[in-house]
VEXDREN-2710 file (C-alpha; in Angstrom, 1 decimal):
% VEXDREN-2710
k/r/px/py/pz
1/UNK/-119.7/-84.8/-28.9
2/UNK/-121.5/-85.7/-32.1
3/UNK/-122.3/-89.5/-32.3
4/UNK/-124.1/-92.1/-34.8
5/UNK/-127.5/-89.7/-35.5
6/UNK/-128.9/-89.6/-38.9
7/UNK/-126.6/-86.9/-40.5
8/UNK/-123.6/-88.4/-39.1
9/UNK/-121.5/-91.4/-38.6
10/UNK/-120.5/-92.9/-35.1
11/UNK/-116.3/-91.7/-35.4
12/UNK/-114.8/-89.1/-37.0
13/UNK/-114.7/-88.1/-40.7
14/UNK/-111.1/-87.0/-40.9
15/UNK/-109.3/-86.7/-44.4
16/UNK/-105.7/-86.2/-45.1
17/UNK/-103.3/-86.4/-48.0
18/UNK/-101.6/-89.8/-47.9
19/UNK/-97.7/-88.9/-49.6
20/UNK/-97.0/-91.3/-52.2
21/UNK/-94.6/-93.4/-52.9
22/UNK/-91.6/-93.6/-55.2
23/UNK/-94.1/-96.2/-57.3
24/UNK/-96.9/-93.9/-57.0
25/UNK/-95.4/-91.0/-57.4
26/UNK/-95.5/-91.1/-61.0
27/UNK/-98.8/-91.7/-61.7
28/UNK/-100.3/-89.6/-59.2
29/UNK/-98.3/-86.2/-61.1
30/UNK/-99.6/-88.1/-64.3
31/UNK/-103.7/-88.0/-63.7
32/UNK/-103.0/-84.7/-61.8
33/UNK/-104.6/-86.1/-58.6
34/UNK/-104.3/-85.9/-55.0
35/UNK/-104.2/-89.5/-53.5
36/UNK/-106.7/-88.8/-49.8
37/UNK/-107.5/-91.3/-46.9
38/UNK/-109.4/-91.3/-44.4
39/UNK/-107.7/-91.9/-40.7
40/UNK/-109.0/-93.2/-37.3
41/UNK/-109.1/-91.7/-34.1
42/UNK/-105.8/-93.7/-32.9
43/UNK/-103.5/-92.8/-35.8
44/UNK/-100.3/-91.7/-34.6
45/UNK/-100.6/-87.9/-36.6
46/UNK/-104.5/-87.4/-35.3
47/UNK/-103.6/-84.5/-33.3
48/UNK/-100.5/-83.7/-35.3
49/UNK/-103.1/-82.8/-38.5
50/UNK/-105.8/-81.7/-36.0
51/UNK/-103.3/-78.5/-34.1
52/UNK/-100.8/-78.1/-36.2
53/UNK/-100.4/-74.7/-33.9
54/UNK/-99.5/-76.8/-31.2
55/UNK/-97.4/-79.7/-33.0
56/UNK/-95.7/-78.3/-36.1
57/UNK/-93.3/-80.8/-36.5
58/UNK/-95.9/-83.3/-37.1
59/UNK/-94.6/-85.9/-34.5
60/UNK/-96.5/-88.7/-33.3
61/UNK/-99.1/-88.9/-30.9
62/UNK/-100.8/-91.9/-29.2
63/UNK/-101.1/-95.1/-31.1
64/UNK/-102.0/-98.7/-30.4
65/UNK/-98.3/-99.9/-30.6
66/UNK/-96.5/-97.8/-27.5
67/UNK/-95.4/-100.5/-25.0
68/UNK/-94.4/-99.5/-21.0
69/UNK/-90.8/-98.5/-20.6
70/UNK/-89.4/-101.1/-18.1
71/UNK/-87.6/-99.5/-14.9
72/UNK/-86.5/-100.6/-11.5
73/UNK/-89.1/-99.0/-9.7
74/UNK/-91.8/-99.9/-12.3
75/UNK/-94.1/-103.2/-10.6
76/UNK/-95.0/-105.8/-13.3
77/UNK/-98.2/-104.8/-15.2
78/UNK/-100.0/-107.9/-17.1
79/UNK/-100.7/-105.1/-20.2
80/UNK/-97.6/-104.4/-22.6
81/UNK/-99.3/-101.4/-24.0
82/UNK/-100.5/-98.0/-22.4
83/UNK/-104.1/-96.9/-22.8
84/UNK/-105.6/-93.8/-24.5
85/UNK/-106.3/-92.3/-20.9
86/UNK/-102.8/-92.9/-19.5
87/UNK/-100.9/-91.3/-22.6
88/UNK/-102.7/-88.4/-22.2
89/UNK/-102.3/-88.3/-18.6
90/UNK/-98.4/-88.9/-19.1
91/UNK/-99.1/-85.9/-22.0
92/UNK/-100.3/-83.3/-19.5
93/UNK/-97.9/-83.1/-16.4
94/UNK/-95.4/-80.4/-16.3
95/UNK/-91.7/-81.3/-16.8
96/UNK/-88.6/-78.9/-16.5
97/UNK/-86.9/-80.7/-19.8
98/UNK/-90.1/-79.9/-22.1
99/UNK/-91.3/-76.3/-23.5
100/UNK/-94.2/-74.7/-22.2
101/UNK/-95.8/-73.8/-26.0
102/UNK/-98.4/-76.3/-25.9
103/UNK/-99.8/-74.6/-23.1
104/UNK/-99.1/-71.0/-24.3
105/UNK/-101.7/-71.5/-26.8
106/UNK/-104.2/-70.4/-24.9
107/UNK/-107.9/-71.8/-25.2
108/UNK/-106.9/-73.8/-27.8
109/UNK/-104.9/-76.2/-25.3
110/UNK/-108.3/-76.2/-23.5
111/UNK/-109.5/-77.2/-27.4
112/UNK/-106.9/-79.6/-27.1
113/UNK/-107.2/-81.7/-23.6
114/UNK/-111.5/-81.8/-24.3
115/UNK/-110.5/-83.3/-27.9
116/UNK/-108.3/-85.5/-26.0
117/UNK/-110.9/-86.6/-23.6
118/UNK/-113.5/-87.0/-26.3
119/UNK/-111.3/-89.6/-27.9
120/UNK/-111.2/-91.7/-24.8
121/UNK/-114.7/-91.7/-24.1
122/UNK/-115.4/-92.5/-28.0
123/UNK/-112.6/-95.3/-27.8
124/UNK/-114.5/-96.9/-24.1
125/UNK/-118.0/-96.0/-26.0
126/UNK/-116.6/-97.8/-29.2
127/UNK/-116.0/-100.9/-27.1
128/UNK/-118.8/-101.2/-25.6
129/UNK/-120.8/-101.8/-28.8
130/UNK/-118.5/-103.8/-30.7
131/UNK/-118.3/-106.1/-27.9
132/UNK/-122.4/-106.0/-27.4
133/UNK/-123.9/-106.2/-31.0
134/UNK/-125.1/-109.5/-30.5
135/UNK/-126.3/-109.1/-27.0
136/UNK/-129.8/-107.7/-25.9
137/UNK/-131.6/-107.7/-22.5
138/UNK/-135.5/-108.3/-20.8
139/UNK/-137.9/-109.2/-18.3
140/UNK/-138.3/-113.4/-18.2
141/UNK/-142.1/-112.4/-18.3
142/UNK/-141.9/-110.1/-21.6
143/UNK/-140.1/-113.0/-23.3
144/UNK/-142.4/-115.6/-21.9
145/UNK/-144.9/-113.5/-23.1
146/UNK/-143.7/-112.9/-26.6
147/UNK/-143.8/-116.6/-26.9
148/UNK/-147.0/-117.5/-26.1
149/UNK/-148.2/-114.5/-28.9
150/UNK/-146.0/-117.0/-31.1
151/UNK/-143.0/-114.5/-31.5
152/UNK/-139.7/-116.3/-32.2
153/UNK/-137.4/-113.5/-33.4
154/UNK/-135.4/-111.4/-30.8
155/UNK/-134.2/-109.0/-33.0
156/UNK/-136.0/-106.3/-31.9
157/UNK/-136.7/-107.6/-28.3
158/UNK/-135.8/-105.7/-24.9
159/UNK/-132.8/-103.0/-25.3
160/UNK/-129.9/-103.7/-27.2
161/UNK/-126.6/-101.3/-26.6
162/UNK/-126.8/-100.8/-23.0
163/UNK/-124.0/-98.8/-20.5
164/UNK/-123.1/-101.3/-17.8
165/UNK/-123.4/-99.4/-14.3
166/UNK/-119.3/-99.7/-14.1
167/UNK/-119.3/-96.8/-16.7
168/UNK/-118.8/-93.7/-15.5
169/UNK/-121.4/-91.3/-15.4
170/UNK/-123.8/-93.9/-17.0
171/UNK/-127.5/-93.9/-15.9
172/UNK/-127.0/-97.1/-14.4
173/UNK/-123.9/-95.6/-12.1
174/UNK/-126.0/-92.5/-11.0
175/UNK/-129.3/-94.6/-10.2
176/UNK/-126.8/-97.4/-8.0
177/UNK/-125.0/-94.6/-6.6
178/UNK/-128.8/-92.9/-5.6
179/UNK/-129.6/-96.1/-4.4
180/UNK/-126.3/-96.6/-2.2
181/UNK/-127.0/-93.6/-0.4
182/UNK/-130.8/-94.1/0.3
183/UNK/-129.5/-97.9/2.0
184/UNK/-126.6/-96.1/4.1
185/UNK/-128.8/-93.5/5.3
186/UNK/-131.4/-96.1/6.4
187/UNK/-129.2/-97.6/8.4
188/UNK/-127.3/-94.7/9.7
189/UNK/-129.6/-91.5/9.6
190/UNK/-130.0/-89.1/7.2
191/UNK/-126.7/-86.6/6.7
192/UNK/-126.5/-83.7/8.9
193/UNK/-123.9/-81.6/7.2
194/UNK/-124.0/-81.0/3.6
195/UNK/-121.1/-78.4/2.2
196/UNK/-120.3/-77.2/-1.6
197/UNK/-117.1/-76.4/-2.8
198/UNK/-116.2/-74.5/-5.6
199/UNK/-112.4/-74.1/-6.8
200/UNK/-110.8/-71.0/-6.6
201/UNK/-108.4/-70.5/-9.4
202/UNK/-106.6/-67.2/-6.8
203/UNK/-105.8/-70.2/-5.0
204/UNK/-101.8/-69.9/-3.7
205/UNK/-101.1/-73.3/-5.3
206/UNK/-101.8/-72.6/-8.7
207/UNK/-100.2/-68.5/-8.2
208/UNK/-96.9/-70.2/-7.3
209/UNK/-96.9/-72.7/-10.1
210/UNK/-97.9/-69.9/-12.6
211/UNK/-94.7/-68.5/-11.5
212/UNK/-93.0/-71.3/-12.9
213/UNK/-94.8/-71.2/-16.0
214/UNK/-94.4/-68.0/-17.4
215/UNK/-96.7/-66.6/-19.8
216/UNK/-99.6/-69.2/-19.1
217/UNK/-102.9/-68.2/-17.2
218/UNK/-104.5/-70.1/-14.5
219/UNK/-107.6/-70.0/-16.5
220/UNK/-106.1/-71.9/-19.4
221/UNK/-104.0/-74.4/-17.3
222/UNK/-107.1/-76.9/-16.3
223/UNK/-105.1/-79.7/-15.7
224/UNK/-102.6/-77.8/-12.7
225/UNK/-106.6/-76.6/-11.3
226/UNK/-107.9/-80.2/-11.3
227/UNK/-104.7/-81.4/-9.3
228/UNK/-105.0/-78.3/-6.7
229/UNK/-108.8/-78.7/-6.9
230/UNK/-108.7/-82.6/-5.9
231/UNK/-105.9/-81.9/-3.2
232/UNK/-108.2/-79.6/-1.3
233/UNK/-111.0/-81.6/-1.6
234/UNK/-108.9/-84.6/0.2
235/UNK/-107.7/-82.1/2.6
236/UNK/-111.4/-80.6/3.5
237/UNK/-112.8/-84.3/4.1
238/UNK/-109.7/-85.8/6.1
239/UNK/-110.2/-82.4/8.3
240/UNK/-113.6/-83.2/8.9
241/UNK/-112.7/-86.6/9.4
242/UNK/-109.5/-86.1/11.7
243/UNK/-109.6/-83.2/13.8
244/UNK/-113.6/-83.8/14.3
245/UNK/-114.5/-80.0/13.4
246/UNK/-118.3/-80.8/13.6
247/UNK/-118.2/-83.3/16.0
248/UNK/-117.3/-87.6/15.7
249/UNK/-117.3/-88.4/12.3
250/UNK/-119.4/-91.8/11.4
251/UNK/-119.7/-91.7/7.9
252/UNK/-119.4/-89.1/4.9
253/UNK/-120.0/-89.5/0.9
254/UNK/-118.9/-87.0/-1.9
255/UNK/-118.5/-85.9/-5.5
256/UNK/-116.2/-83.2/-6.7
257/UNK/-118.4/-80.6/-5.9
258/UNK/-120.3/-81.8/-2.6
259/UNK/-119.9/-83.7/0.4
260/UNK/-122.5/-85.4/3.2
261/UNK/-121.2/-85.9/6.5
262/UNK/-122.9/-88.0/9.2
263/UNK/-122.8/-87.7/12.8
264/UNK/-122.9/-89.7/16.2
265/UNK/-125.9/-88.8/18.4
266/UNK/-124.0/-86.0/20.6
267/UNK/-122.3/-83.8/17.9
268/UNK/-125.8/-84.4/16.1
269/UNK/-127.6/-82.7/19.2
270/UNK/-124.9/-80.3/20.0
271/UNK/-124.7/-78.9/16.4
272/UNK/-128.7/-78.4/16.6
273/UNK/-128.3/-76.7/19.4
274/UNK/-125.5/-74.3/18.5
275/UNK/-125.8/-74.2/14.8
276/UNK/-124.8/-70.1/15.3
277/UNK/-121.4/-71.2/16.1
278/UNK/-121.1/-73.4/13.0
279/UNK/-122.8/-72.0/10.3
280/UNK/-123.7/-68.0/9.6
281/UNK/-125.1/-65.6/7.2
282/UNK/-124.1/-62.4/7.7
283/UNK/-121.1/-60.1/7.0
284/UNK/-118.3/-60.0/9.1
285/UNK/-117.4/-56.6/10.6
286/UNK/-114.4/-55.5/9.0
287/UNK/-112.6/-53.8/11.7
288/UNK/-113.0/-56.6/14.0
289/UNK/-112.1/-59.3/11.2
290/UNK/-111.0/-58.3/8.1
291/UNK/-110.1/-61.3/6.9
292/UNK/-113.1/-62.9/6.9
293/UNK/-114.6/-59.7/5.6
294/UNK/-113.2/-59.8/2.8
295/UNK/-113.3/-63.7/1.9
296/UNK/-117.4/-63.1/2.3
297/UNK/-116.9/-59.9/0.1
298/UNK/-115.8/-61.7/-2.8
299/UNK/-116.2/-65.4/-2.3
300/UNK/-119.9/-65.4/-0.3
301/UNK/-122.4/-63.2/-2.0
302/UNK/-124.7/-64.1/-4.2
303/UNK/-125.8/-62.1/-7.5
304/UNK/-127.0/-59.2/-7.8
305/UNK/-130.5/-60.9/-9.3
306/UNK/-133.5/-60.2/-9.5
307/UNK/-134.8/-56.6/-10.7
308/UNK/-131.1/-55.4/-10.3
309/UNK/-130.1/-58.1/-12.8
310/UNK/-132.6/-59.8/-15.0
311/UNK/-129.7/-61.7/-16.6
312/UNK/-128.7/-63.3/-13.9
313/UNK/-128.4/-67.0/-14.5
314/UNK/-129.8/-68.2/-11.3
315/UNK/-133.7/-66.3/-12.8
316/UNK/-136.4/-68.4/-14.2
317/UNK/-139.6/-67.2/-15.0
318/UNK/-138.5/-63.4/-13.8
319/UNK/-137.3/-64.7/-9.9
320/UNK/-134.0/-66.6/-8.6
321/UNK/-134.2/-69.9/-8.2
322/UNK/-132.1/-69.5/-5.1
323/UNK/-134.7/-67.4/-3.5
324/UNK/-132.3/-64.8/-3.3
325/UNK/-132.6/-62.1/-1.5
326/UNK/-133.6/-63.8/2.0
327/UNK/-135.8/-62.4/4.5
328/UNK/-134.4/-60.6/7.5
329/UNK/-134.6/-63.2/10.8
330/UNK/-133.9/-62.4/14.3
331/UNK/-132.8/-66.0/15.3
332/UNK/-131.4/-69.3/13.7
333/UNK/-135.0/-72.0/13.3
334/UNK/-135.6/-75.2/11.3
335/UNK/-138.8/-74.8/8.9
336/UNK/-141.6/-78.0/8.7
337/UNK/-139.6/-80.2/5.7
338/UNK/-136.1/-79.5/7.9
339/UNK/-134.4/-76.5/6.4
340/UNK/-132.6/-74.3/8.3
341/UNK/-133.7/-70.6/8.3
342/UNK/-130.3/-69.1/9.3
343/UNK/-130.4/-65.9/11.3
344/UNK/-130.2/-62.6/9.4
345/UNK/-130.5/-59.3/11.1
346/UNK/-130.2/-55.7/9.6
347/UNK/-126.6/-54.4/11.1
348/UNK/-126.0/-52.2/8.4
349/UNK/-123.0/-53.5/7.1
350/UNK/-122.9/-54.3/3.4
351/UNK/-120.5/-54.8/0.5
352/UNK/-120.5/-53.3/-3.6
353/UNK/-121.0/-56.0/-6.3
354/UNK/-120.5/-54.3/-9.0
355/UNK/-122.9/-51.0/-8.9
356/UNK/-125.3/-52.7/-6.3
357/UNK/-125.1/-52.5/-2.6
358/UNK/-126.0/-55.7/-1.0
359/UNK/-126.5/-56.7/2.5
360/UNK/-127.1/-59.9/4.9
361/UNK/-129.7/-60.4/2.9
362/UNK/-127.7/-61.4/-0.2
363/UNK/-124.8/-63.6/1.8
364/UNK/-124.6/-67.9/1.1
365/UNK/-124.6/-70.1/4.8
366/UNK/-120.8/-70.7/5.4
367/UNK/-118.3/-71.3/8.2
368/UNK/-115.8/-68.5/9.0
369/UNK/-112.8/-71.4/9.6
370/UNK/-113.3/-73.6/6.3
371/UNK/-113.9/-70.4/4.5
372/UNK/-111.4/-68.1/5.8
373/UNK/-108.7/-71.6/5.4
374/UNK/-109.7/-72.6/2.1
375/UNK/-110.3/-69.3/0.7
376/UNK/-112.8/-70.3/-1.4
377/UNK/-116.6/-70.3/-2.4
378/UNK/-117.8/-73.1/0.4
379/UNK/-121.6/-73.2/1.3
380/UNK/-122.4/-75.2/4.5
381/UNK/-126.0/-76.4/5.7
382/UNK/-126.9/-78.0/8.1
383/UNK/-130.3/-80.5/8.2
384/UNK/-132.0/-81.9/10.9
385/UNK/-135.4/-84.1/9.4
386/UNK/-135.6/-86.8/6.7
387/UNK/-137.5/-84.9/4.2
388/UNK/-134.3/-83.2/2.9
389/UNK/-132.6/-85.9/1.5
390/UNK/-135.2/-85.2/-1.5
391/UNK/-132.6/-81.8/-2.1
392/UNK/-129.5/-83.5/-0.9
393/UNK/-129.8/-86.4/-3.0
394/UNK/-130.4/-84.9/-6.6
395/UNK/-126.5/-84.7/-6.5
396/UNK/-126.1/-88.2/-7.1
397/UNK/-128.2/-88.1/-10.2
398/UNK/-126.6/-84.9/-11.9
399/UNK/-125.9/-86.3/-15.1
400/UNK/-123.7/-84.7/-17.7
401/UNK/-124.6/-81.4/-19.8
402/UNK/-125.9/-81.6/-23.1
403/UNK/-125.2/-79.0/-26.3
404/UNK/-128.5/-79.5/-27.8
405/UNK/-131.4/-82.2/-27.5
406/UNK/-133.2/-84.3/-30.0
407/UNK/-137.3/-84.5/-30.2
408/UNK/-138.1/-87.6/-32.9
409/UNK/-141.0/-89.6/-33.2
410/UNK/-141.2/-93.2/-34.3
411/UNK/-144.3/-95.3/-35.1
412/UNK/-143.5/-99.1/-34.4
413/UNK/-145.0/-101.9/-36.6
414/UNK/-147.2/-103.3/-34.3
415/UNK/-149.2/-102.7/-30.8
416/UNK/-146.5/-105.5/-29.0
417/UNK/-143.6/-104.8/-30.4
418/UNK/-141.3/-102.4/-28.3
419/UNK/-138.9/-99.7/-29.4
420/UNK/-135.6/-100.8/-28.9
421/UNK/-133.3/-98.3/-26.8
422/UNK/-129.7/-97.1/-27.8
423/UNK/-128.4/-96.0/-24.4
424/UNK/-125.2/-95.5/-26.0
425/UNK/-126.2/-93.1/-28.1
426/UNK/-129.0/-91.7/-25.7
427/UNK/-125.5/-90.9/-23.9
428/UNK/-123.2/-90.0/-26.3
429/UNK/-125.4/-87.2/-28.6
430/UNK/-125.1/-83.7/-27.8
431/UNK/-123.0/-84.5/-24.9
432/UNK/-120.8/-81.4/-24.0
433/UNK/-117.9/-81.6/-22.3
434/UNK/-115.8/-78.8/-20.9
435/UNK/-112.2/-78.5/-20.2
436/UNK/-111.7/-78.5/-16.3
437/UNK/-114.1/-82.3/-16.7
438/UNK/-111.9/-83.3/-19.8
439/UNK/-108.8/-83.0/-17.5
440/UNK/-110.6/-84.2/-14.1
441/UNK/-111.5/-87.2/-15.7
442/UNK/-108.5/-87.6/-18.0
443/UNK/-106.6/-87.6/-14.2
444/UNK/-108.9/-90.5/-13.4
445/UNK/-110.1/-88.5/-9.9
446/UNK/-112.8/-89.7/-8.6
447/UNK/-116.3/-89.1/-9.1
448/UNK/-117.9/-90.6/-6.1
449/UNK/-116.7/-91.4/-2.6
450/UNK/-118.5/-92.8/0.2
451/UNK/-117.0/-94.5/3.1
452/UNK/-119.5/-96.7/4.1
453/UNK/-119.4/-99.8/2.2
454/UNK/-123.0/-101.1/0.8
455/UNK/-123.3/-104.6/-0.7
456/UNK/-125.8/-104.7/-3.8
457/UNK/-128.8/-107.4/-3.8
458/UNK/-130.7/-107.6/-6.6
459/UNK/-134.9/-107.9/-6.1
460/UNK/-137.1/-108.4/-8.4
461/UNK/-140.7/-109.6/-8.7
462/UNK/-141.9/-113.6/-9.6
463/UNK/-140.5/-114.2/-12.7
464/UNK/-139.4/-110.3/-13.8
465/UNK/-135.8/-111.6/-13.5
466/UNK/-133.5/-109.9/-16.5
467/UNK/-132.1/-112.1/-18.9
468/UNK/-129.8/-111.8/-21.3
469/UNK/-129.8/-113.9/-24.9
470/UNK/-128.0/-113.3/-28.4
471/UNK/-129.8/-111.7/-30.8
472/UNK/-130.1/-114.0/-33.4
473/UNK/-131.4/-116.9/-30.7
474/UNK/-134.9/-118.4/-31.1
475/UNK/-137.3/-117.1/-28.3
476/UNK/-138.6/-120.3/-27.5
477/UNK/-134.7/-121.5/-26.5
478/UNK/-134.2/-118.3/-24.7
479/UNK/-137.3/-119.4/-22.4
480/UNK/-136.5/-122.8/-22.0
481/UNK/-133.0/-122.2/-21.1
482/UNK/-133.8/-119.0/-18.5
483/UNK/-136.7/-121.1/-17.4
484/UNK/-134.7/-123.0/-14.7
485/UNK/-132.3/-120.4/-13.4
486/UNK/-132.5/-119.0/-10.8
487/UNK/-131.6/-115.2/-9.9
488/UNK/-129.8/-114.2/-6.6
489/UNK/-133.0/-113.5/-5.1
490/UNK/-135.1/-116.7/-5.9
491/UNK/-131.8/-118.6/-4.6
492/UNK/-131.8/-117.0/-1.2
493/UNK/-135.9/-118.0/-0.7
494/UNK/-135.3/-121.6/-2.1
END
């Protein structure tokens, strides 16, 4: 996603041949000339011009003008037109009554669903700064501050375009999220289970409704692997939640790819003391279980790295950031920060990858049940001390990738002024998106789940309250008027 940077503009430069009229017609053939227009994002033919592949007879495609179809079952809705996101939505199920040659295109439908995705987050991004241009933000300090230096002019005061923390993905969302977890864990305890999941696109789910697709892949239908993938991960949690396969559940937070489960004193102590019978590192015998055998065989081992693959993408400076392969250990032990060093003994079973033979040494901590039931790539570790939420938490403050990254320099005019801060376009620029997040988040799944509910004070230091002012507003009324407010926190004291 390319937004408002020098060389560019902030929405898409697209050009097609407007057909002329019967009036126009004539004087078009006369100058020889080819009448051409520029079109939004939300014309009706966007995608129509954009994959003519896909839609060659040019019909229409989402618009500001479609209104809800009204229907028995349908409940009352306050909006008379659909959005962007729930077109697209309505765009990507399956249906017996429509042809399948959208999706036989291949990774050009993946082209498709992230270009269809990058026009809703443009769309959200475009509101937020036509309904912002006016409004900045700052410390009732700086601005108190700025007036005594005799400033008056809040043009280029405190940030302007901002991303509320109710925007997804937003630095604002990941820091309160951060933050939400550091408050439940002080009042609960740190997690004691953390477990990754990966989906598996061998899954029987999406086999079977390949079936009834015929001539599409599993690896080009990202929308049917974001439903499947969503459905187990609402399965695994209400497992652990239910049937109380680590002990009595108390609380739990996840994203799509991670979860945090919490714990009540005696499941805590009993999985300490039997973390064997929970959690392993080793290869299954394959006479004995050959099941598990071969989910570990394929699903559980990681690399080859290291000298036997220098390409690997888990090496950094010539060694895996994994710390792959591990060290041989008689018995299960929890090192000084809290991490468990899972037992790993030599019992000569091992497994090809590839042209490499690879041992205990080379297998990811997981649980025979989830693994062998969910058939899929599921790493499960267990913690027992504080100073692991440090590698626990960082998953709350993934933010999203990025294609390239810009290095500029800017001198400002004067030692006080400050460099006003775009966070739309800090987010937006270079942003790259790929398919199976297009249609995640085109689904509107959820990104974060906890299910311990934390109310949000704000805090702040004597008079380091935010304010927010127009732009064009004299500083000296700014200060007079936030001057005798009062902030949630100077409320509760008085």
């Amino acid at each position: 996603m390319v937004g408002d940077i020098d060389t560019t503009v902030g929405e898409r430069d697209i050009i097609a041949e407007k057909k002329p009229n019967e009036n126009e017609r004539d004087i078009i053939m006369e100058k020889s000339e080819k009448k051409l227009e520029q079109i939004s994002s939300v014309h009706p033919s966007l995608m129509a011009l954009q994959y003519p592949i896909l839609f060659p007879f040019g019909e229409d495609g989402y618009h500001d003008e479609i209104s809800y179809v009204d229907s028995e079952t349908q409940t009352k809705k306050k909006r008379k037109r659909i959005t962007m996101k729930e077109y697209y939505s309505y765009r990507l199920q399956v249906r017996k009554n429509e042809g399948l040659h959208v999706r036989l295109a291949g990774r050009l439908y993946q082209q498709y669903v992230v270009d269809a995705f990058s026009c809703i987050e443009q769309a959200r991004l475009w509101w937020l700064r036509t309904h912002q241009t006016n409004l900045r933000s700052d410390l009732y300090s700086t601005l108190a501050k700025k007036v005594v230096n005799g400033g008056t002019d809040a043009t280029n005061v405190g940030k302007g375009f901002v991303l509320p923390a109710n925007f997804l993905r937003s630095k604002r969302y990941m820091q309160q999220n951060f933050q939400d977890a550091l408050a439940v864990c002080r009042v609960v305890g740190h997690p004691d289970i953390f477990l990754t999941m990966t989906c598996n696109s061998q899954w029987t789910e999406i086999k079977e409704m390949m079936n009834s697709l015929p001539g599409c892949s599993a690896r080009d239908s990202l929308d049917i692997i974001a439903h499947v993938f969503h459905l187990k991960l609402e399965q695994l949690i209400e497992d652990i939640k239910t049937k109380f396969f680590f002990g009595n559940f108390i609380g739990e937070a996840w994203s799509p790819t991670c979860a945090y489960v919490k714990l009540d004193g005696d499941s805590k102590r009993n999985l300490t003391a039997n973390v064997d019978k929970y959690v392993t590192a080793k290869i299954p015998d394959p006479i004995i279980d050959p099941v598990a055998y071969d989910a570990v065989r394929s699903l559980m081992i990681h690399g080859p790295c290291g000298l036997r693959n220098t390409k690997s993408p888990c090496m950094k400076d010539g060694k895996c950031t994994k710390h792959f392969p591990k060290k041989y250990c008689r018995e299960t032990y929890f090192d000084q920060p809290g991490f468990p060093i899972y037992k790993r003994r030599n019992t000569g079973l091992s497994v090809m990858k590839g042209s490499c033979v690879l041992d205990n040494q080379w297998v990811v901590p997981y649980n025979t049940y989830l693994l062998v039931k969910y058939n899929c790539h599921m790493n499960v570790e267990i913690y027992c001390h504080a100073r692991s939420l440090k590698y626990l938490f960082k998953y709350f403050l993934k933010g999203h990738d990025r294609a390239t990254v810009e290095i500029s320099s800017q001198k400002r005019e004067s030692a006080n002024q400050e460099e006003s801060v775009d966070e739309i376009n800090a987010y937006f620029d270079g942003r790259y998106i790929c398919a199976s997040e297009a249609a995640y988040r085109i689904f509107s799944f959820p990104i974060h789940h906890r299910s311990i509910y934390v109310l949000r004070l704000s805090f702040h230091l004597l008079g380091e309250r935010s304010c927010t002012f127009i732009e064009k507003e004299n500083l000296e009324k700014v200060v007079r008027r936030e001057q005798y407010k009062q902030s949630q926190v100077e409320a509760f004291f008085i």
